[in-house]
N, C-alpha and C positions, 0 to 999 in steps of 0.2 A: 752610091758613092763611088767616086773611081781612086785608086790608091795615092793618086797626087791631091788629090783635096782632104783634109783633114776631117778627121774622126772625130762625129759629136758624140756623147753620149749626152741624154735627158734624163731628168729626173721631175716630179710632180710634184708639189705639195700648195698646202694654200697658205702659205707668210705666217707660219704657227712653230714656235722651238722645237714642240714636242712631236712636229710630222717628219722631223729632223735627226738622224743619229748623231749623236757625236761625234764618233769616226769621219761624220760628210766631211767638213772642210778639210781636214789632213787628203783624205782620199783623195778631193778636189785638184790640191797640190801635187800629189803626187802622178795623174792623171796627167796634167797640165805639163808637169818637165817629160813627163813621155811622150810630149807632142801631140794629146789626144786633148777636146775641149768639151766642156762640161756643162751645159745650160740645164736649170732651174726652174723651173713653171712655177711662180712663187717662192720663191727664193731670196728673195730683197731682207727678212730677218735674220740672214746668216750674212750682212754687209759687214755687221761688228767680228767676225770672226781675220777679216782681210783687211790690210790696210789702205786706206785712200790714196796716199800718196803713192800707191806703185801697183794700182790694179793690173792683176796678169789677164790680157785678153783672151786669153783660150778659156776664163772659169766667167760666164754669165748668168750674174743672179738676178733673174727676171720678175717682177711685178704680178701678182692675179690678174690676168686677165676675163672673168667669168666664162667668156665667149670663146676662148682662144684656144683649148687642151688640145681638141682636134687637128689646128691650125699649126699650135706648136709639137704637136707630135710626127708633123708632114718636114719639120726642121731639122730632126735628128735620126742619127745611123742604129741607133739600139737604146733600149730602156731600160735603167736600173730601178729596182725595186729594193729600195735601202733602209725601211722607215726607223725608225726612233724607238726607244724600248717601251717607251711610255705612249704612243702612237698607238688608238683601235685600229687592228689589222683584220677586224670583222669584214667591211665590205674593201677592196682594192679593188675601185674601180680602173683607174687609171693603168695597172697591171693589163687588163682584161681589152681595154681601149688600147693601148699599146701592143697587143696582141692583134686584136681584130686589124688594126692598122698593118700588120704584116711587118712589125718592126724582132727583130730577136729580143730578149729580157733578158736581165741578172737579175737572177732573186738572190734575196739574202736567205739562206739556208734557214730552217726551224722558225718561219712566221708562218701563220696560215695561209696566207698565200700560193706558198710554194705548193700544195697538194698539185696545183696546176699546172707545174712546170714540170718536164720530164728532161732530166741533165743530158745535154747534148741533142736531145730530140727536138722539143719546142720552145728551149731557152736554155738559161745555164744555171744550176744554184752553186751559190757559193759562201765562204764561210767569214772571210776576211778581206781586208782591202789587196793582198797580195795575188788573192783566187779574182778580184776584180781586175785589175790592172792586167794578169794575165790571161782570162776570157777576154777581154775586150781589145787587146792586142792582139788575139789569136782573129778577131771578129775583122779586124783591121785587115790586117795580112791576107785573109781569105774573105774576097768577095761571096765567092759562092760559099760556103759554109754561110757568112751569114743571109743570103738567101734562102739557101735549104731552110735553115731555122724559124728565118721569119714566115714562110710561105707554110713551116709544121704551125708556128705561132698562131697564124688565121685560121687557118683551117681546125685547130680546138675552140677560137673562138667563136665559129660556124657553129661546128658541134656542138659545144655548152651554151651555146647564146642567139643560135642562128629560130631558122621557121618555127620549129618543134618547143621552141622554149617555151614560149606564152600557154602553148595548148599541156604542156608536164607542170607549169606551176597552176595555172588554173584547175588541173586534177588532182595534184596536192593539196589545194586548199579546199577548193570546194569537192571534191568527189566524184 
């Protein structure tokens, strides 16, 4: 991204309330007057949260595409990691593809997720939408910081996910 094109962040889910926090849409909003834009991978069941008559173009709530995580994760400047309370936070995959992708992360502080993220190393965690809006404006501002990050981002997704994987879970299981 260069600094005169505007700041996407992504988010993932499959068109479910519950993949959904609460806090999204306000967050959305708030994202949005700071001139940062916000796309959705699934996102179309928080329509009712916005009204039709005055959709703000910087917040796109995107459709499932099955095919498309990959394709849409090649769209965006950084990935939030925001799920819902009610959300299994057992497998985050989309975290993890986000990572490999060499994009930087905001996790949300205290899900399981986060063990994988290292604050300022290989993402950001954070607590509130206030800790959101200012990582991601820091991410904004500095190019290269969010390089740094993204390129620590892949490189644990190498490590935790790369050659060696298949050969540590097949000796886990079978012995």
């Amino acid at each position: 991204a260069h600094a005169s094109d505007p700041f996407v962040l992504g988010l993932v889910g499959s068109n479910h309330a519950r993949e959904f926090h609460p806090d999204g849409p306000p967050l959305f909003r708030r994202l949005a007057r700071a001139g940062i834009c916000t796309r959705v991978h699934g996102g179309t069941v928080l329509l009712r949260h916005f009204p039709p008559s005055r959709p703000d173009p910087r917040i796109a709530l995107l459709p499932v595409d099955p095919g498309g995580v990959a394709a849409f994760l090649a769209t965006i400047d950084a990935f939030l990691y925001w799920p819902g309370p009610r959300r299994p936070d057992f497998l985050p995959t989309h975290l993890h593809a986000a990572m490999a992708c060499g994009l930087p992360v905001v996790c949300r502080r205290g899900v399981d997720a986060a063990e994988v993220v290292r604050n300022g190393g290989n993402g950001f965690l954070v607590d509130d939408e206030g800790d959101v809006l200012r990582v991601v404006e820091e991410l904004r501002r500095d190019c290269a910081l969010a390089r740094r990050v993204g390129d620590a981002a892949r490189a644990t997704a190498r490590e935790t996910y790369g050659a060696g994987y298949r050969d540590r879970v097949r000796a886990m299981l079978v012995g």
